[in-house]
C-alpha positions as CSV (number, residue, x, y, z in Angstrom):
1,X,-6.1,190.5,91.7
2,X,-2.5,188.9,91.9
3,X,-1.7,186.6,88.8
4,X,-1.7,183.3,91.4
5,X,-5.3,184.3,92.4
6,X,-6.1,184.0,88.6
7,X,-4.5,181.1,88.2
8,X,-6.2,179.7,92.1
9,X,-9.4,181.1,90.3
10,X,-9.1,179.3,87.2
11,X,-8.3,175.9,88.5
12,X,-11.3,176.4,91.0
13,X,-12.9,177.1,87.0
14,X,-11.9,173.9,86.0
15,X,-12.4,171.9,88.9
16,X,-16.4,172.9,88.9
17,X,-16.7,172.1,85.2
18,X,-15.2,168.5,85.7
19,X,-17.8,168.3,88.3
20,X,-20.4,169.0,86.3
21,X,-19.5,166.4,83.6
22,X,-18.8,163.4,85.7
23,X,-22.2,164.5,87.4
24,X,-24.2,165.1,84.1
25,X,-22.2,161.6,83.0
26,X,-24.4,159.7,86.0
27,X,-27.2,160.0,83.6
28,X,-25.9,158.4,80.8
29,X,-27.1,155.3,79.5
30,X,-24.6,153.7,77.9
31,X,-21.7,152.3,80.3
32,X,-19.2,152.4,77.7
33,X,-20.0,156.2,77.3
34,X,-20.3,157.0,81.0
35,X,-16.4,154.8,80.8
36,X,-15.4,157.2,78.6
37,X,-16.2,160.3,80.4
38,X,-15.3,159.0,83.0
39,X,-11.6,158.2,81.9
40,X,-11.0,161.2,80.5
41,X,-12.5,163.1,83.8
42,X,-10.5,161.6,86.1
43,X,-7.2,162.5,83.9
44,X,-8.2,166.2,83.5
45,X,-8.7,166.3,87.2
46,X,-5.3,164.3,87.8
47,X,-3.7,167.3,86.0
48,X,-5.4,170.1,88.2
49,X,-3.9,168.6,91.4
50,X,-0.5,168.6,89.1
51,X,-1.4,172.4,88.3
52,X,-2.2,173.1,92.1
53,X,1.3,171.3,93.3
54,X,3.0,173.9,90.5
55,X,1.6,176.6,92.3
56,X,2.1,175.0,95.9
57,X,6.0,174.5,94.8
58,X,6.3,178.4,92.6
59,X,4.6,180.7,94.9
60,X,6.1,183.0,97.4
61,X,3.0,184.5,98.5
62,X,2.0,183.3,101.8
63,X,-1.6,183.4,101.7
64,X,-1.9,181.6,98.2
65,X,0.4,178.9,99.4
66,X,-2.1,178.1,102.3
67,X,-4.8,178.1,100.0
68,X,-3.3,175.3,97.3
69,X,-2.4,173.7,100.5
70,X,-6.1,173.6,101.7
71,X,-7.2,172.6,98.3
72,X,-4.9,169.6,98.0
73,X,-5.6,168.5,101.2
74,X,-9.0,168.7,100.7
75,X,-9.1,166.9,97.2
76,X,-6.9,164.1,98.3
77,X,-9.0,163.8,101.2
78,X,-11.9,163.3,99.4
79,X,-10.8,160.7,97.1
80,X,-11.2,158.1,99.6
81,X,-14.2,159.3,101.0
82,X,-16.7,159.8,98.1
83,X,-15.9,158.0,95.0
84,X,-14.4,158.8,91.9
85,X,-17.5,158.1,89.8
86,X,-18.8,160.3,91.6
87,X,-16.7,163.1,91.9
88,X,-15.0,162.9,89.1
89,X,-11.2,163.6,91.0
90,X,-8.5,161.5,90.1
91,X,-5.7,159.7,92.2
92,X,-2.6,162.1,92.6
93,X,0.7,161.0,91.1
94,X,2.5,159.6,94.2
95,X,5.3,162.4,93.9
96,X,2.9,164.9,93.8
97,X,0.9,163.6,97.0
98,X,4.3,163.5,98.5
99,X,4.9,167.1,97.9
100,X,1.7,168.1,99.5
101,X,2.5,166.1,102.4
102,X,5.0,167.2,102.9
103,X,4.2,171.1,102.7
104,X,1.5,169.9,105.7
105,X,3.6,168.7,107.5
106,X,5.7,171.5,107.9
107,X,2.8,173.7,108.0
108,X,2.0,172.1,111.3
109,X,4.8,171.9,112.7
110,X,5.5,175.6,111.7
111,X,2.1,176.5,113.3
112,X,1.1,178.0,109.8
113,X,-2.3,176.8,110.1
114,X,-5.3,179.2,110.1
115,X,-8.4,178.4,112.0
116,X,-9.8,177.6,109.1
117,X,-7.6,175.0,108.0
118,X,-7.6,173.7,111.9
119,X,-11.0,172.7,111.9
120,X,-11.2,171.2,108.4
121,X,-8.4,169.2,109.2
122,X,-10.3,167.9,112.4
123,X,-13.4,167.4,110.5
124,X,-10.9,164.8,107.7
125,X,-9.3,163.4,110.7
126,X,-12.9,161.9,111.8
127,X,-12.9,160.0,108.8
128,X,-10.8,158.3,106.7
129,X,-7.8,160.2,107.4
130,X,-5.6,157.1,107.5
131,X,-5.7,156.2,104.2
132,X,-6.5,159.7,102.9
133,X,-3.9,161.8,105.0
134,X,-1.2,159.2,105.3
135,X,1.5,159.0,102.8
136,X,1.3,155.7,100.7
137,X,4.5,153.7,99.5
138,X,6.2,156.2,97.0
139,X,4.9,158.9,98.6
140,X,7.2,158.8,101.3
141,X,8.3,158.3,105.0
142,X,6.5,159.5,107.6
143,X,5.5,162.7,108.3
144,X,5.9,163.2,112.6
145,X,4.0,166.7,112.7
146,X,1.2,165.9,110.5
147,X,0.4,162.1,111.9
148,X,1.2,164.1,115.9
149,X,-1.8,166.6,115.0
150,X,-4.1,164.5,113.1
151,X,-4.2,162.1,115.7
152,X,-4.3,164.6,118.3
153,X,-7.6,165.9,116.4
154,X,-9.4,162.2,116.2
155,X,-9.0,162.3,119.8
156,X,-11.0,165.6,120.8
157,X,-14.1,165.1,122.0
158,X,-15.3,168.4,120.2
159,X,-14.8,166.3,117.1
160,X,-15.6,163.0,118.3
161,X,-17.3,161.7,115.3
162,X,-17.8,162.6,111.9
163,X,-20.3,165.2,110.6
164,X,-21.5,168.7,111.4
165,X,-19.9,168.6,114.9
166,X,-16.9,169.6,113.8
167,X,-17.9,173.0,111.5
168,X,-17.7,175.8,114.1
169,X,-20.6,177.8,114.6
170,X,-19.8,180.5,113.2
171,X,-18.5,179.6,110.3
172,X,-20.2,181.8,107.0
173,X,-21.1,179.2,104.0
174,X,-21.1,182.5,102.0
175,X,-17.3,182.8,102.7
176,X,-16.5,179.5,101.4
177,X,-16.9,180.2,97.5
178,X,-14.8,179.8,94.2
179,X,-12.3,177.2,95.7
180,X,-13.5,174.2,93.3
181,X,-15.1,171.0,95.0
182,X,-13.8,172.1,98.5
183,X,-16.7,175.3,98.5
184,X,-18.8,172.6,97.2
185,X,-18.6,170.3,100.0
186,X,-18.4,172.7,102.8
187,X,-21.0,174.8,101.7
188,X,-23.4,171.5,101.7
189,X,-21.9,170.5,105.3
190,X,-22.8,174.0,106.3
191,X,-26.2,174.5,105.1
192,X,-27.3,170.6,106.1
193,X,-27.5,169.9,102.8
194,X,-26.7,166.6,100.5
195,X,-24.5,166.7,97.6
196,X,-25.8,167.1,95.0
């Protein structure tokens, strides 16, 4: 194992145990406590996304770059579509947004995406890819490639709404493991399952 897959494997670590605090905070009876888990949750994740855009920025290995890419993606993605109280991820500094942005977009217009990352990026588009995807005031211009293909995506009938349409069928939910909150989501979406 590379010292980046460490590192990839450790965040992925971290991200699962922040998970499990904000989730084990929903319980709590006391809003001032479940505040104060909730604060310092949020911050922790904040500096995980920081930790992933350090490795997006260091590494020269292709495959791990992809990776952080898919997990930043993902992660900012999912802020805006399940809340923060409940998942426990914080918003992205704006420079730090901007720098994953801006590594998609070049991805796509690069045509460095996998199939994976294809067909999670239609499934995002479905939603609330807009606020999620787009870049928001300090995080920068537009981005031609990435808007292009995300729109192009939201206008497929293959992934015409959002759900389990647009998870191919062959897809493995036992492949999807160790990658943080993205395993956890897919692997629900896969198996028909609510999060939990």
């Amino acid at each position: 194992m590379s010292k980046e897959q460490g590192v990839l494997d450790e965040l992925a670590a971290q991200e699962m145990a922040l998970y499990a605090q904000i989730s084990a905070a929903q319980t709590e009876p006391s809003r001032p406590a479940f505040d104060a888990i909730y604060t310092r949750v949020t911050a922790e994740y904040t500096q995980v996304y920081q930790q992933y855009v350090g490795l997006l920025r260091a590494t020269t290995d292709p495959a791990v770059w992809l990776e952080v890419l898919k997990r930043t993606v993902f992660l900012r993605w999912y802020i805006f579509t399940e809340p923060d109280w409940l998942s426990g991820i914080g918003m992205p500094r704006p420079d730090d947004a901007a720098t994953v942005f801006d590594a998609l977009d070049a991805a796509i217009a690069r045509q460095q995406l996998d199939a994976e990352f294809d067909w999670m990026l239609a499934h995002y588009a479905n939603w609330v890819w807009e606020e999620a995807l787009q870049p928001l005031g300090e995080e920068g211009g537009p981005r031609p490639a990435m808007t292009r293909f995300l729109r192009e995506k939201t206008a497929l009938s293959q992934y015409s709404g959002p759900g389990y349409e647009a998870i191919p069928a062959y897809v493995d939910p036992n492949t999807i493991t160790g990658r943080g909150q993205l395993s956890h989501y897919w692997r629900h979406m896969i198996n028909r399952q609510p999060l939990t």
